[in-house]
C-alpha positions as CSV (number, residue, x, y, z in Angstrom):
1,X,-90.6,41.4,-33.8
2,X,-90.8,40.6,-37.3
3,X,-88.3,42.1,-40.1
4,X,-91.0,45.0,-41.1
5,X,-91.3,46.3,-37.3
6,X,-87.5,46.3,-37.4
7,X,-87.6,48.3,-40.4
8,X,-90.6,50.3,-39.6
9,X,-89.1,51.3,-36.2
10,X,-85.4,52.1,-38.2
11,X,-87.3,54.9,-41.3
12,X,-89.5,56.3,-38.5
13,X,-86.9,57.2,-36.1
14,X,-84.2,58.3,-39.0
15,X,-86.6,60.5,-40.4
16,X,-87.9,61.8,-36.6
17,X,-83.8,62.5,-36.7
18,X,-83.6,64.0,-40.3
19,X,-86.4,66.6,-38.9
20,X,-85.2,67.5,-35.6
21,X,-81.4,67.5,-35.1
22,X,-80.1,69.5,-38.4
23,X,-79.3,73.3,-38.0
24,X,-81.0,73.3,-34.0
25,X,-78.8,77.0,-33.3
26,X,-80.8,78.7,-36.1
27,X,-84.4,76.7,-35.8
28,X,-86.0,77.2,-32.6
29,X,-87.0,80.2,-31.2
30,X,-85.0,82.0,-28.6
31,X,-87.0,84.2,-26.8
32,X,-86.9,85.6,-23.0
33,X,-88.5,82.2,-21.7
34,X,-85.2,80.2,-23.9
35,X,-83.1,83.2,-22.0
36,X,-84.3,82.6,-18.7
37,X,-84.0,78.9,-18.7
38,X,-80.2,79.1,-19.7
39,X,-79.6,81.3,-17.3
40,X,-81.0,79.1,-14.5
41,X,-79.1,76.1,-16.4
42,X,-76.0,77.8,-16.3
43,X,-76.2,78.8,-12.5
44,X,-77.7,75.4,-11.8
45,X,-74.8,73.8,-13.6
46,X,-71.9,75.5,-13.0
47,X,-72.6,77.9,-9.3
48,X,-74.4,75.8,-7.7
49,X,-77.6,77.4,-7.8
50,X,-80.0,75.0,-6.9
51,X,-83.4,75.6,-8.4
52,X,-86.4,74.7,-6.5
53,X,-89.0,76.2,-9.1
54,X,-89.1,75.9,-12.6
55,X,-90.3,78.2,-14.8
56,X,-93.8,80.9,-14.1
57,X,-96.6,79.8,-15.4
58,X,-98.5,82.6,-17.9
59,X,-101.3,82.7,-15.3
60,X,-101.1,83.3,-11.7
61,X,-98.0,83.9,-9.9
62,X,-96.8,80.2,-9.3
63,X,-94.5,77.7,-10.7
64,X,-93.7,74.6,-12.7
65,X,-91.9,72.2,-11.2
66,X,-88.7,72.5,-11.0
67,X,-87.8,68.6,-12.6
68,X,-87.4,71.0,-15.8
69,X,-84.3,72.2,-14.9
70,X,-83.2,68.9,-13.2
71,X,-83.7,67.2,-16.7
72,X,-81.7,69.6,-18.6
73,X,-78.8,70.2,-16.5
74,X,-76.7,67.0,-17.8
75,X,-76.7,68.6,-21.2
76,X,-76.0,72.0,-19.9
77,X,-73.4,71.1,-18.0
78,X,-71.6,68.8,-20.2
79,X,-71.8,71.3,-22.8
80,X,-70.7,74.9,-20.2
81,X,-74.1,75.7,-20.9
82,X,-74.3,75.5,-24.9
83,X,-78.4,76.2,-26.1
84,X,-77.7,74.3,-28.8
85,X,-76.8,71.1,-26.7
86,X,-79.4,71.5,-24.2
87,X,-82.0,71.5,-27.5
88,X,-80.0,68.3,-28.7
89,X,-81.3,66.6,-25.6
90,X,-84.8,67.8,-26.0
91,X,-85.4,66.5,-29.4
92,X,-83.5,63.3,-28.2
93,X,-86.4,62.6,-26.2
94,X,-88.5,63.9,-29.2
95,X,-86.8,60.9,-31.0
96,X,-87.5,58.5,-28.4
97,X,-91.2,59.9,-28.5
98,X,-91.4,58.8,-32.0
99,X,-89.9,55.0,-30.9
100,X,-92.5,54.7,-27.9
101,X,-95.7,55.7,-30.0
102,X,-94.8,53.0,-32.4
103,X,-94.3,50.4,-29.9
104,X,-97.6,51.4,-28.4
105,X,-99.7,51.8,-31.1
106,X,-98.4,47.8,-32.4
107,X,-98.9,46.4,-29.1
108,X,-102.6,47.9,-28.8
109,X,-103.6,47.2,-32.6
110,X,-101.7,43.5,-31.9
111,X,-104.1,42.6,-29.3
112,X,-107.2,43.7,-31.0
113,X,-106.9,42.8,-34.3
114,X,-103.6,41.0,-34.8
115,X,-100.1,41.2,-35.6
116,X,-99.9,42.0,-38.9
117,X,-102.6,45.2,-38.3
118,X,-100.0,45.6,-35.1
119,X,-97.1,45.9,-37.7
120,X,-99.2,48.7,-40.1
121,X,-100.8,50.5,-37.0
122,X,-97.4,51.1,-35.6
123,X,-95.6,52.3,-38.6
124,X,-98.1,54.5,-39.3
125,X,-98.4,56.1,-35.9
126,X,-94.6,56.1,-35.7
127,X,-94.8,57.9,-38.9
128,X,-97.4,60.9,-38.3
129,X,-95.7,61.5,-35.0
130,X,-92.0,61.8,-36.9
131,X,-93.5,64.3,-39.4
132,X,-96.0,66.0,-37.5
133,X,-95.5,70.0,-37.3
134,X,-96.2,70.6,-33.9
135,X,-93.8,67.4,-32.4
136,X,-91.1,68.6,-34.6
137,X,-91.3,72.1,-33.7
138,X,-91.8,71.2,-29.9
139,X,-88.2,69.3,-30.4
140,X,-86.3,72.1,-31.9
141,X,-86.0,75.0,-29.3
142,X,-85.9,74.9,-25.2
143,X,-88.7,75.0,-23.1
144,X,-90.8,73.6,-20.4
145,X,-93.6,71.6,-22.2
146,X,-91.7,70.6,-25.0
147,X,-90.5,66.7,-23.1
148,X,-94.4,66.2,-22.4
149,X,-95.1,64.2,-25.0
150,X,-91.7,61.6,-23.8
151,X,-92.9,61.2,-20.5
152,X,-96.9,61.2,-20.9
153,X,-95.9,58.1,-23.4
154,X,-93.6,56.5,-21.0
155,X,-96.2,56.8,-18.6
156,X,-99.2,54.8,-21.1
157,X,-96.4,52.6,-22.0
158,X,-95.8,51.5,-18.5
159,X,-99.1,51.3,-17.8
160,X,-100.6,49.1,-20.7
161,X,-97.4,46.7,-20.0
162,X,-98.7,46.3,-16.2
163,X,-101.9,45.7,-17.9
164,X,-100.9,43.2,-20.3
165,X,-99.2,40.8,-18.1
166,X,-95.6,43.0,-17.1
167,X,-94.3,43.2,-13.8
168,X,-96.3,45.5,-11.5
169,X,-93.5,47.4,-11.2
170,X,-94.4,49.0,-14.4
171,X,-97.6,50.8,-12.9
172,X,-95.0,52.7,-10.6
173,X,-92.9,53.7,-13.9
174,X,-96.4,55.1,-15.1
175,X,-97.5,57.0,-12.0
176,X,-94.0,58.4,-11.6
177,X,-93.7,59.3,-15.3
178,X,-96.9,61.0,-15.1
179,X,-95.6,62.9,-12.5
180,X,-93.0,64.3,-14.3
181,X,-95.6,65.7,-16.8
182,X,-97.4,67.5,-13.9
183,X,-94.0,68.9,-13.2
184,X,-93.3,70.6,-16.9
185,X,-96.8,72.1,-16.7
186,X,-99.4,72.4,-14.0
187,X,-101.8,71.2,-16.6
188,X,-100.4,67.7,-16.4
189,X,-102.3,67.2,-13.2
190,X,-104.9,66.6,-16.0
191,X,-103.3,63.5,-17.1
192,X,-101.7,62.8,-13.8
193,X,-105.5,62.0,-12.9
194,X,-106.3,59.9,-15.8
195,X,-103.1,57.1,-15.2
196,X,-104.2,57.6,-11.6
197,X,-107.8,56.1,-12.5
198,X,-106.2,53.4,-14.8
199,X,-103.9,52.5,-12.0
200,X,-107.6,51.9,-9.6
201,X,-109.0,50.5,-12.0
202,X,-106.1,47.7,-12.5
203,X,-105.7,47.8,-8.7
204,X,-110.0,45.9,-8.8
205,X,-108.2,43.1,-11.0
206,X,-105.0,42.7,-9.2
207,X,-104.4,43.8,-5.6
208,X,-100.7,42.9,-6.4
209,X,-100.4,46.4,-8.2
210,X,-101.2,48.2,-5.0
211,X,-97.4,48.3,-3.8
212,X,-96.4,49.7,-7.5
213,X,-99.0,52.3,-7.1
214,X,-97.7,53.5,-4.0
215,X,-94.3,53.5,-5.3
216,X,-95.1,55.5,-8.5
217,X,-97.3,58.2,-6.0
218,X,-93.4,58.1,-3.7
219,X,-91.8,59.3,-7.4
220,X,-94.2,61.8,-7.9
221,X,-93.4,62.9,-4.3
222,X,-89.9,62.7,-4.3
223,X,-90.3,65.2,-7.5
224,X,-92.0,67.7,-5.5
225,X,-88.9,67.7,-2.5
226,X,-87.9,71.0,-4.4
227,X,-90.9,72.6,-4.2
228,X,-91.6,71.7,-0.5
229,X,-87.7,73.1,0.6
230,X,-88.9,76.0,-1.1
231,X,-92.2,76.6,0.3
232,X,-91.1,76.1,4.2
233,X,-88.5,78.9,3.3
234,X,-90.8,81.2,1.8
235,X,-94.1,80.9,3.5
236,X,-96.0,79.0,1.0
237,X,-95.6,81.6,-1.3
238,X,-96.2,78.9,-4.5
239,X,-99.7,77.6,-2.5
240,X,-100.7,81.0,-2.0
241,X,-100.1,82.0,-5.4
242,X,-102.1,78.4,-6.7
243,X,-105.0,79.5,-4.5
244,X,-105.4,83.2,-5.2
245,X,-105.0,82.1,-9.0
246,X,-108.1,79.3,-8.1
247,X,-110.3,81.9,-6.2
248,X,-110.2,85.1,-9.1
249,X,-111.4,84.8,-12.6
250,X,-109.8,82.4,-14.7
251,X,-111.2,83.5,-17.5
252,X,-114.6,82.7,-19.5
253,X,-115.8,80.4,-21.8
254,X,-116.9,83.0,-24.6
255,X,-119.3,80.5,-26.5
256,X,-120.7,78.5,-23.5
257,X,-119.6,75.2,-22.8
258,X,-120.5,73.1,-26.0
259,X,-118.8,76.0,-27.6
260,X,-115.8,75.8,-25.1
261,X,-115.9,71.9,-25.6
262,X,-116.0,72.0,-29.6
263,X,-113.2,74.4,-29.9
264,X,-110.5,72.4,-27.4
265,X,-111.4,69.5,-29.2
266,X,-110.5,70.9,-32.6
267,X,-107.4,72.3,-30.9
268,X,-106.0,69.0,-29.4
269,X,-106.7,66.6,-32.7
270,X,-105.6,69.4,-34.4
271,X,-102.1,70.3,-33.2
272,X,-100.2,67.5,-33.9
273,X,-101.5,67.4,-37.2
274,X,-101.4,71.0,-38.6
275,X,-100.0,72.7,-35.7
276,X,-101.4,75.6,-34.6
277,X,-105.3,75.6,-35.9
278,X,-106.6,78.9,-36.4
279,X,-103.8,79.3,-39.3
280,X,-106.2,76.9,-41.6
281,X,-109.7,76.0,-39.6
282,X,-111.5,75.1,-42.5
283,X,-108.6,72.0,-43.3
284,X,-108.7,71.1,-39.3
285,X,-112.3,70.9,-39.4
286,X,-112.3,68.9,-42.0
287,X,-109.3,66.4,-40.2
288,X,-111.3,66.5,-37.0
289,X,-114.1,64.8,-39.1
290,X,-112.0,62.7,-40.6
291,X,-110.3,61.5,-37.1
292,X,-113.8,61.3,-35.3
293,X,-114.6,58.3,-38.1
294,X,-111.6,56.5,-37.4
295,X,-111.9,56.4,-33.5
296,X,-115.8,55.1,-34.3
297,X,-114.5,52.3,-36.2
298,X,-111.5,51.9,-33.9
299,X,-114.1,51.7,-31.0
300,X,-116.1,48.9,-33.5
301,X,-113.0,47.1,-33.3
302,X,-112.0,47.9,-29.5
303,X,-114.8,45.5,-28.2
304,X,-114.0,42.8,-25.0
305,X,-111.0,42.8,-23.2
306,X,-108.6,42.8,-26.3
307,X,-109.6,46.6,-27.1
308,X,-109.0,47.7,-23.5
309,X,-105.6,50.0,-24.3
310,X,-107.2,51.4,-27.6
311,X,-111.1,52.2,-25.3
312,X,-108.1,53.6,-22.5
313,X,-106.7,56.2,-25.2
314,X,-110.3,57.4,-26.1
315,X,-111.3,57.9,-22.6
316,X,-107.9,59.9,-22.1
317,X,-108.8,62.0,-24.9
318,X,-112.7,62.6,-23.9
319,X,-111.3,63.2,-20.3
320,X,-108.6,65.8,-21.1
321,X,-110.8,67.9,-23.5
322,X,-113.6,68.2,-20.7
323,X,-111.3,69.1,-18.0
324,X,-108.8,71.4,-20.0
325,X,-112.1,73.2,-21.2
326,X,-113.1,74.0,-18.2
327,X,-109.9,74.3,-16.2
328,X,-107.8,76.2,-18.8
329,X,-110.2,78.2,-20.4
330,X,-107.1,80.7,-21.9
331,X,-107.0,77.4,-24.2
332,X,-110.0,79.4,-26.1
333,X,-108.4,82.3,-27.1
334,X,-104.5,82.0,-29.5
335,X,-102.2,84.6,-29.3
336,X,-100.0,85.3,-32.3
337,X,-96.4,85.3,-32.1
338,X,-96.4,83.3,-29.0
339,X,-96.3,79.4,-28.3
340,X,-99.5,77.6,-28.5
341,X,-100.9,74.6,-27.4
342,X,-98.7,73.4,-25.3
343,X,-101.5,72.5,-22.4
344,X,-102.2,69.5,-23.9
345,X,-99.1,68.1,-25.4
346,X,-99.8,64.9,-23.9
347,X,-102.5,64.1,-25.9
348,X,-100.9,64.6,-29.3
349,X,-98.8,61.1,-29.4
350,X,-102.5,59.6,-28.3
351,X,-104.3,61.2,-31.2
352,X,-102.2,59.7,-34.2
353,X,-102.3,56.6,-32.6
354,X,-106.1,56.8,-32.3
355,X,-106.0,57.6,-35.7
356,X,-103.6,55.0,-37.1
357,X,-104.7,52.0,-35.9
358,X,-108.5,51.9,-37.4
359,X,-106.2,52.9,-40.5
360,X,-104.3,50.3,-40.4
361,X,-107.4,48.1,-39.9
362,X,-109.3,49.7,-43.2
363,X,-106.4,49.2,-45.3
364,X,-105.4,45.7,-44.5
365,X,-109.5,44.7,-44.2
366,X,-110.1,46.2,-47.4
367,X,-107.1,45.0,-49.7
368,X,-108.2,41.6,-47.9
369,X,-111.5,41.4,-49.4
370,X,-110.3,42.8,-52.9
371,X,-107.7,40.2,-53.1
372,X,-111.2,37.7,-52.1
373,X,-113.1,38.8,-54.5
374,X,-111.1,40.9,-57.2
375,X,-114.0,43.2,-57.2
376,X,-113.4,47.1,-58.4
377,X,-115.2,48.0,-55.0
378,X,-112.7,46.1,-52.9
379,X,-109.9,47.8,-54.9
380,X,-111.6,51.6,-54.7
381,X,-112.4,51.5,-50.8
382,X,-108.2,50.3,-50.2
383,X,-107.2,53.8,-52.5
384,X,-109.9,55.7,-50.5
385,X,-108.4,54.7,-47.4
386,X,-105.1,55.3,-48.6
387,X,-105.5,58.4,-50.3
388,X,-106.7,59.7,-46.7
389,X,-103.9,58.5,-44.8
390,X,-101.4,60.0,-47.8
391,X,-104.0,63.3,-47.6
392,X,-103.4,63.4,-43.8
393,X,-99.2,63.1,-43.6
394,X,-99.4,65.3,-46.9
395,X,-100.6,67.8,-45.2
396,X,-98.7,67.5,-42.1
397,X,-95.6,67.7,-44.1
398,X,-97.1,70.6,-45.8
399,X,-97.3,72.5,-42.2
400,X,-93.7,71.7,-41.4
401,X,-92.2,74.6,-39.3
402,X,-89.2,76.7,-40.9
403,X,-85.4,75.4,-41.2
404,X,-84.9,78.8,-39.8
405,X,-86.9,80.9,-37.4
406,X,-88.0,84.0,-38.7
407,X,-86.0,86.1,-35.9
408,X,-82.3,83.6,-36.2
409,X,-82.6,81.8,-33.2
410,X,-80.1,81.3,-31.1
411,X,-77.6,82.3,-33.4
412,X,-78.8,85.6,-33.9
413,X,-78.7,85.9,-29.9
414,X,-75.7,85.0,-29.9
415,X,-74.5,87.3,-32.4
416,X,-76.5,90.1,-30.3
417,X,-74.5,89.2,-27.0
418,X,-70.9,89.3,-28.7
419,X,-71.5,93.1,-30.1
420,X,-73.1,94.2,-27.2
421,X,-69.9,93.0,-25.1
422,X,-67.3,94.1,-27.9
423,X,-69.3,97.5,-26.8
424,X,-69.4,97.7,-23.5
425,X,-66.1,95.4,-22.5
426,X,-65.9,94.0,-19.1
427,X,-68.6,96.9,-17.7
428,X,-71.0,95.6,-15.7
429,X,-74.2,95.9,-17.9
430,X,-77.6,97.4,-16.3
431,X,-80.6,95.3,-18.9
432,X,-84.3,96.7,-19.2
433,X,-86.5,95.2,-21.3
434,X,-89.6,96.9,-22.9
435,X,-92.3,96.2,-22.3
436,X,-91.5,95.9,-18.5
437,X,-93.2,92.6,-17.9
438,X,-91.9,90.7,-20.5
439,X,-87.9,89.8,-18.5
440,X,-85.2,91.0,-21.2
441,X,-83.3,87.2,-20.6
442,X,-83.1,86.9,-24.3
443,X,-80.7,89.1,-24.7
444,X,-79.1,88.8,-20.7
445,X,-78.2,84.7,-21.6
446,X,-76.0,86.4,-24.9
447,X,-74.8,88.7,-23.2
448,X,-73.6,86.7,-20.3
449,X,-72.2,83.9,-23.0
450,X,-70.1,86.5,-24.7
451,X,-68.3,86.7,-21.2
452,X,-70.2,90.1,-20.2
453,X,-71.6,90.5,-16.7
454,X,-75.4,92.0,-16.8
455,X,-76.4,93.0,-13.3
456,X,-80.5,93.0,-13.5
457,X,-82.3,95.9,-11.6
458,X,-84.2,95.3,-8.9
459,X,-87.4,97.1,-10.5
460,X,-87.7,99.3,-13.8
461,X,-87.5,102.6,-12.3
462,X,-83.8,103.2,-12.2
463,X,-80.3,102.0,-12.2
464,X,-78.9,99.5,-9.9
465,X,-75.7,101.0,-8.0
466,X,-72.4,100.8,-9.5
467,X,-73.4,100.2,-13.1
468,X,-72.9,103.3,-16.1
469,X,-73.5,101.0,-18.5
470,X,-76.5,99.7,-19.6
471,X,-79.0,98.9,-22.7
472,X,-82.6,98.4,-23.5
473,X,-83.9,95.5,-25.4
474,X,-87.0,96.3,-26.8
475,X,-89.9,93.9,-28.5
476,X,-91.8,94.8,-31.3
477,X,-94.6,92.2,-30.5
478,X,-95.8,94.5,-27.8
479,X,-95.3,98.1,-29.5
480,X,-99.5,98.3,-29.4
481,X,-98.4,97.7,-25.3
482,X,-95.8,100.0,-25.2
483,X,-97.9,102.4,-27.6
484,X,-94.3,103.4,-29.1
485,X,-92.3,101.7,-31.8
486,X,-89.3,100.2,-31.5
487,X,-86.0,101.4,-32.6
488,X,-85.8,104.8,-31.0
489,X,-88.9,106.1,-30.0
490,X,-90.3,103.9,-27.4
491,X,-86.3,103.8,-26.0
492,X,-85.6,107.6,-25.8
493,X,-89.3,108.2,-23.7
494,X,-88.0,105.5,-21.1
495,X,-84.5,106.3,-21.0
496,X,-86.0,109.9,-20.3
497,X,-88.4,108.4,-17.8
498,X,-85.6,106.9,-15.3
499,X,-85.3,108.8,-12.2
500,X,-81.6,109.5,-13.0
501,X,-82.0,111.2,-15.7
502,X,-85.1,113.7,-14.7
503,X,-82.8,114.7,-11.7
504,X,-80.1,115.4,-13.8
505,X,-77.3,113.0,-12.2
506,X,-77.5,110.8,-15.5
507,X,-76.7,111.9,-18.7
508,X,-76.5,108.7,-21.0
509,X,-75.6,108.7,-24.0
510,X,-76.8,106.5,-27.2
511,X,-72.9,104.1,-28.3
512,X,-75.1,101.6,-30.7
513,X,-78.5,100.5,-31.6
514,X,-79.2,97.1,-34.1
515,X,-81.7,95.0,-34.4
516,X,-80.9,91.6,-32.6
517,X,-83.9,89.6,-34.9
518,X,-86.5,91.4,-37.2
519,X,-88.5,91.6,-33.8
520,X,-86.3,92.7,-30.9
521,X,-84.1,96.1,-31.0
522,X,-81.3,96.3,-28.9
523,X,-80.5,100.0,-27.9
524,X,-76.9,100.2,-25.7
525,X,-76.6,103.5,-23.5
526,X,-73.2,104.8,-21.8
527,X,-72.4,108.3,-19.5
């Protein structure tokens, strides 16, 4: 490692740092998914409750896996279940994501064009991921697919070093890590499948590898233990759910299948640089143009056995926008207000390094031939290809999420949850949420932190026994849903609604109603 690498890895990860650890309770979103987590965390952590599912998925009625929780549950428990430390560890491993991509993206560019494009490819891609929106915002708030882009780089990184003359070993580090991305979404099964194939295709040129493989497909089964306890004890509810979900209507592709194709490309090159792409199409049209040149001359360069690990990144692109095109076809339609794009956060790490290493290659190449001939040409193609690469972090910067989410985080939340318990005391606490099938966690977590007690109903349709107490937290996201706003209305029709109160055996009263975040009202109801 020469003095620039050591440098190069040093800015990249300090400034990764600078943009994901400062201000964490006030930055990410805390929503019911951030609720519900905690929740599990903190009866994980510190009851006992073992989880053997991780989070729903939005589609179907199944689970992640439930590695999630197992990941997070050093953080939660050294902190007594503190958001703001179990976040801390996530963009930890955002950090780290940052450190990987640079070693990658040197090592490939090092073996097909040399060390010193190795040293420029990998400060470069070290660089786009540490100030890309999407990677920064992915390391800033709790939730299942935000460690993706850790492990799906562990996994290419142990792959390319079983490749490249590493111990075999490393293939089993690859499989298992690639498990673990199939475990913080279902969707990873995309690019569980593509190390898979790598790990066949290596197995043609080295038999050796075959007791690493089998040892990486043992990790990925050893993950799934929870999963199996749970399915013998409930029926193979979860398969049920998977197949059910596989035999009904996924969804269609609105504008055909080149359509379908075209548009989850433009998503997945276009997430880790801008974020979330229908906010400015016209700019990630113009970057997917932009990247689709540099992977042609990056595949120039990527000829013979020397541009193996940059031709493996380009097939693990083409190969996740086909399948995720057809398989995830929800991928085709956004939904404002809501995370985004996290199906294929294991590609984004692979697109900036696809990108920076022809980079890398046209800068050096073309400062090369200027300093040759100390022509103007040789001095105008360099700025060109510099201006682009300036253009492209430029704009990434420009895309940078908030230093505060627009509804206060977790420290709104957590205001929320100590005035709801200086209300209600040590009552236990009946919580609805509105609309009915969003859970209200984001406000049961705060409440439980203050030191209150919430007791969740068993369904929406009435009180659960021995609670007076109770309070409504409603989301203005969904008023077109609920078809009432937020605030009063839409809480006085279902407070009137509840059994209780129609017979005339509940007569509760309105103590205090504020707005927890510019989008969630908080209404609190006693007899």
């Amino acid at each position: 490692m020469t003095r620039f690498d050591r440098l190069a890895l040093a800015l990249v990860a300090a400034l990764a740092a600078l943009l994901r650890l400062p201000n964490l309770a006030e930055r990410g979103r805390f929503d019911a998914d951030q609720g519900h987590d905690m929740l599990t965390l903190v009866a994980f952590t510190r009851d006992g409750v073992i989880p053997l599912l991780g989070p729903k998925t939005s589609v179907g009625e199944f689970h992640h896996g439930a590695f999630y929780y197992f990941l997070l549950a050093p953080a939660a428990a050294l902190s007594n279940g503190d958001p703001v430390a179990v976040t801390g560890f996530i963009a930890l491993l955002g950090i780290g994501a940052v450190a990987l991509t640079w070693w990658l993206a040197r090592s490939i560019a090092t073996q097909m064009t040399g060390p010193q494009t190795g040293s420029l490819a990998g400060f470069l891609a070290g660089l786009m991921l540490a100030v890309s929106p999407a990677a920064t915002d992915e390391s800033t708030f709790i939730w299942n697919p935000n460690p993706i882009a850790f492990f799906a780089l562990l996994s290419i990184v142990a792959a390319w070093r079983g490749r490249t003359g590493g111990s075999p070993a490393w293939w089993a580090v690859a499989v298992g890590a690639a498990g673990a991305v199939t475990q913080l979404h279902v969707l990873g099964v995309v690019f569980l499948i593509a190390i898979l194939a790598l790990g066949l295709l290596q197995l043609r040129r080295d038999r050796g590898v075959g007791v690493a493989l089998l040892g990486g497909v043992g990790i990925v089964a050893l993950l799934f233990v929870p999963l199996l306890a749970h399915e013998l004890q409930n029926g193979f509810d979860e398969t049920r759910g998977v197949l059910a979900y596989l035999r009904g209507d996924t969804g269609s592709l609105g504008g055909g299948p080149i359509g379908a194709l075209a548009f989850t490309l433009l998503r997945v090159v276009g997430w880790p640089l801008v974020g979330l792409v229908t906010d400015i199409p016209q700019v990630v049209a113009i970057l997917l143009a932009v990247t689709i040149g540099f992977v042609a001359w990056g595949l120039r360069l990527a000829r013979g056995s020397e541009g193996v690990g940059y031709r493996w990144l380009v097939g693990l692109l083409a190969w996740s926008t086909v399948a995720l095109a057809f398989v995830a076809p929800s991928l085709q339609v956004v939904v404002a207000g809501l995370p985004n794009d996290h199906y294929h956060a294991f590609v984004d790490p692979v697109v900036v390094i696809l990108i920076a290493i022809p980079a890398a290659s046209l800068l050096l190449r073309t400062f090369a031939a200027w300093r040759t001939t100390r022509r103007p040409g040789g001095l105008a193609a360099t700025a060109l290809a510099g201006a682009v690469v300036v253009a492209m972090l430029a704009i990434e910067l420009a895309r940078m999420p908030p230093w505060v989410d627009p509804d206060g985080g977790w420290a709104k939340a957590r205001d929320a949850g100590a005035r709801i318990v200086a209300v209600t005391g040590a009552a236990p606490v009946a919580l609805f949420g509105l609309p009915d099938f969003k859970l209200p966690d984001a406000i049961g977590f705060p409440i439980e932190h203050a030191g209150g007690h919430v007791v969740r109903p068993v369904d929406m349709s009435g009180f659960p026994s021995g609670t007076d107490v109770f309070v409504v937290a409603c989301d203005r996201l969904f008023e077109p849903v609920i078809d009432r706003a937020c605030g009063g209305p839409a809480e006085e029709a279902f407070v009137t609604a509840l059994p209780e109160v129609r017979a005339g055996s509940a007569n509760p009263r309105l103590v205090d109603r504020f707005d927890a975040s510019p989008r969630t009202s908080v209404s609190v109801y006693a007899p």
